[in-house]
Backbone as numpy.savetxt, mean C-alpha at the origin, in Angstrom:
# Nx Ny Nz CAx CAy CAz Cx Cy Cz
-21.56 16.68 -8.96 -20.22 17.22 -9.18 -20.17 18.62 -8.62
-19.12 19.16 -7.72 -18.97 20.55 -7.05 -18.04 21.26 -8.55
-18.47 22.67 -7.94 -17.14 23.24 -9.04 -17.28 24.45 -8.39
-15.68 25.13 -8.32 -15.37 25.91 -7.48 -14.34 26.75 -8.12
-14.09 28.30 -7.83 -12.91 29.30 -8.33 -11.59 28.32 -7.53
-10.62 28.48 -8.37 -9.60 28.95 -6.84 -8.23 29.39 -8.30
-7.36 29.27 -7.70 -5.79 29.93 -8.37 -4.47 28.99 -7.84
-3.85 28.83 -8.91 -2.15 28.61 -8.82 -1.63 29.51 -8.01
-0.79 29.63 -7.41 0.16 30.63 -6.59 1.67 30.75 -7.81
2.08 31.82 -7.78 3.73 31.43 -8.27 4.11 30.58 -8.12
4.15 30.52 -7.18 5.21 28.91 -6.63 4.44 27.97 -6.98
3.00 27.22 -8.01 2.35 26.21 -8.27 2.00 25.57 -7.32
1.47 25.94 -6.33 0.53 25.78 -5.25 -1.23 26.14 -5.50
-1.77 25.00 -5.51 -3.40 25.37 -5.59 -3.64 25.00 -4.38
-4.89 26.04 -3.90 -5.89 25.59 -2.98 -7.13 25.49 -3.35
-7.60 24.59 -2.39 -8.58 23.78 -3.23 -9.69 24.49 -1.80
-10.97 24.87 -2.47 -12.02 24.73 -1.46 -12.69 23.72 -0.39
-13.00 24.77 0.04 -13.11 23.29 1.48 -14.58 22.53 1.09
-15.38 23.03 0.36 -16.64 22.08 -0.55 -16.07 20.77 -1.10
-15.00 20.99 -1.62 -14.28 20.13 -2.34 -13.27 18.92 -1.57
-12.52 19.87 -0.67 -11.86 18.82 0.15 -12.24 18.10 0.98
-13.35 18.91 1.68 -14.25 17.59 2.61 -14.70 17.12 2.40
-14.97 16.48 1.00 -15.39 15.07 0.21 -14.52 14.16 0.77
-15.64 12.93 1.67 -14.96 12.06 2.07 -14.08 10.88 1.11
-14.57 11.21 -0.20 -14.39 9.95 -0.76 -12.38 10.35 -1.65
-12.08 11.33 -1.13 -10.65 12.37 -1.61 -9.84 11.33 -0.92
-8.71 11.08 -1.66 -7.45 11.09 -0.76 -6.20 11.73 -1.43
-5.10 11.71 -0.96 -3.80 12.72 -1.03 -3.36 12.48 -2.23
-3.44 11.39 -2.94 -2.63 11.10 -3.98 -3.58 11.61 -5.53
-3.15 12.37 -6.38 -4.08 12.52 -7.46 -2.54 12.01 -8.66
-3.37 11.87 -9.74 -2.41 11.91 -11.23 -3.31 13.05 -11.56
-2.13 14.04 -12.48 -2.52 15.60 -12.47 -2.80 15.21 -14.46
-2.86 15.94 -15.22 -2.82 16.07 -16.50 -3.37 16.98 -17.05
-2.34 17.61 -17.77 -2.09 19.09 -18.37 -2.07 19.06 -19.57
-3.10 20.41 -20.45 -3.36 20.12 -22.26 -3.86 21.77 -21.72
-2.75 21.73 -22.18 -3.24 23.84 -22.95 -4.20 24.28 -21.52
-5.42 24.55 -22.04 -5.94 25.60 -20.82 -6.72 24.87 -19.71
-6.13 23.43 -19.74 -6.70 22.36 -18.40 -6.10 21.50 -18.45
-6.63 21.57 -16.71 -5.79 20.58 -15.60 -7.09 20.01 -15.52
-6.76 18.91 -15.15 -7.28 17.39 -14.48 -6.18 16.65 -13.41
-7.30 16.58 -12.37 -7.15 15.69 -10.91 -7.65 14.44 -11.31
-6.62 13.28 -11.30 -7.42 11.70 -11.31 -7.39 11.00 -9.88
-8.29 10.89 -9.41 -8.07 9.99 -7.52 -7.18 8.87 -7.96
-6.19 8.40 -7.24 -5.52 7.06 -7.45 -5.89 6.72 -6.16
-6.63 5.60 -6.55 -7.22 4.36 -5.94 -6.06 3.41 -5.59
-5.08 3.41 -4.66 -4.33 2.62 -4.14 -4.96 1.47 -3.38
-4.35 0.64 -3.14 -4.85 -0.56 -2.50 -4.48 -0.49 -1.12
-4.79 -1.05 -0.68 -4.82 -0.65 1.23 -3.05 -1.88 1.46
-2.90 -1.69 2.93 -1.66 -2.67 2.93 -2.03 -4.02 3.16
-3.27 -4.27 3.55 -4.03 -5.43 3.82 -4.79 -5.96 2.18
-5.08 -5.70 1.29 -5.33 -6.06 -0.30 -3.75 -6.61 -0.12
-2.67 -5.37 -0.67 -1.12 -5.98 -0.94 -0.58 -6.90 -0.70
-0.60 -7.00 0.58 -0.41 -7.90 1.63 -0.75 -9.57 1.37
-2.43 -9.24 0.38 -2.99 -10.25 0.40 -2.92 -10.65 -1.29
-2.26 -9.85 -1.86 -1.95 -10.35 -2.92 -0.42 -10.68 -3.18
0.13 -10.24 -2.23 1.84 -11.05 -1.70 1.96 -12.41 -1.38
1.03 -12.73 -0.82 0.85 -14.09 0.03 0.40 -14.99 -1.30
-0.53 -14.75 -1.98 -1.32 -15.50 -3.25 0.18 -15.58 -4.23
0.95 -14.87 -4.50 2.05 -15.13 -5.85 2.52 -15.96 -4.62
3.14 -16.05 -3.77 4.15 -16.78 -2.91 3.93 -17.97 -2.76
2.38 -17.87 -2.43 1.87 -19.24 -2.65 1.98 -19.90 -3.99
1.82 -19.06 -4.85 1.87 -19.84 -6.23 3.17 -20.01 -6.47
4.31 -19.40 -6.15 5.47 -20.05 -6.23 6.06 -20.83 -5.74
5.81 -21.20 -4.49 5.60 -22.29 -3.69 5.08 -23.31 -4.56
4.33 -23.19 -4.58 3.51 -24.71 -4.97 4.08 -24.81 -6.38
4.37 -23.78 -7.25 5.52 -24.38 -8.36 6.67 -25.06 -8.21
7.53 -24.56 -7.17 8.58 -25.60 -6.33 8.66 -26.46 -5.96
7.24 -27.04 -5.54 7.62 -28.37 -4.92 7.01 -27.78 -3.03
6.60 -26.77 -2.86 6.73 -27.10 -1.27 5.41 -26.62 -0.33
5.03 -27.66 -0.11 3.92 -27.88 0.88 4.19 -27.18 1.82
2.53 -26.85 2.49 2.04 -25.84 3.63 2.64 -26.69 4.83
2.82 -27.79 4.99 3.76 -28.31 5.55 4.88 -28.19 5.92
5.57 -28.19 5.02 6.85 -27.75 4.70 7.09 -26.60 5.41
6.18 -25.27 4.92 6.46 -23.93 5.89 6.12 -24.16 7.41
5.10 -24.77 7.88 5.11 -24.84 9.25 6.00 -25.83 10.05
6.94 -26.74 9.14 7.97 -27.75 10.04 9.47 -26.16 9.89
9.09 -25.72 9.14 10.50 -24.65 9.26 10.26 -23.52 10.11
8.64 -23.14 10.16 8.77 -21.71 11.39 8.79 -22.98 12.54
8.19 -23.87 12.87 8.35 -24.97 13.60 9.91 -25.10 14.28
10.42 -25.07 13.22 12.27 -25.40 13.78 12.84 -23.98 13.75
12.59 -23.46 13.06 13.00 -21.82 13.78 13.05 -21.26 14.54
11.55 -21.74 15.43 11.48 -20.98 16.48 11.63 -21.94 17.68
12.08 -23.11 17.83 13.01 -23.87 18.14 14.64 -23.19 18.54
15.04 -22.84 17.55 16.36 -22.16 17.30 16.23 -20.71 18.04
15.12 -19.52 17.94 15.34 -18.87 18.23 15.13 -18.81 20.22
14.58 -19.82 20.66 14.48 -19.99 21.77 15.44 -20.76 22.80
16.27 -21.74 21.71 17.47 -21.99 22.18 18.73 -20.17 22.52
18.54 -19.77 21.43 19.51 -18.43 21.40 19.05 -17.67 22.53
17.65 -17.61 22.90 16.99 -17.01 24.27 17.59 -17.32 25.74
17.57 -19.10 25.58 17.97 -19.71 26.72 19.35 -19.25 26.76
20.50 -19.25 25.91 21.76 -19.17 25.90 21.89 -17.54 26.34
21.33 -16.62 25.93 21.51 -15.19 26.18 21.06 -15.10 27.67
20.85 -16.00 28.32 20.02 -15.54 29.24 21.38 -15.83 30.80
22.14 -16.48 29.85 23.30 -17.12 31.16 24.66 -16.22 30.84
């Protein structure tokens, strides 16, 4: 664990030492929490857009398959979609 001086500014601006910030394992987002004569920095561990992403797809799927509609089903519709959107291609094109 590092530990370092630094100060609030008026305006509630801290700077943080550079011991501290060039910890690779930091990123931008903290939850702060304030009790009388201390502050606490919590890292929030966000999920990347590729986790999200991949936990978007898993409920969708599960709602899907509560509905009634096969992996099938989605590839006969991007199937005919893009059908459609290549007709609109051919037509824009005259």
């Amino acid at each position: 664990m590092n530990a370092a001086l630094t100060k609030i500014s008026p305006k509630g601006e801290m700077i943080f030492p550079m011991s501290i910030v060039k910890k690779p394992d930091l990123s931008d987002e903290f939850l702060v929490y304030a009790s009388k004569d201390t502050i606490v920095l919590k890292k929030l561990n966000k999920p990347s857009r590729k986790e999200r992403f991949g936990e978007l797809c898993k409920k969708m799927g599960k709602h899907a398959g509560e509905m009634g509609i096969k992996k099938e089903d989605v590839n006969q519709l991007i199937h005919d979609c893009r059908k459609e959107i290549n007709k609109i291609h051919i037509l824009n094109k005259f």
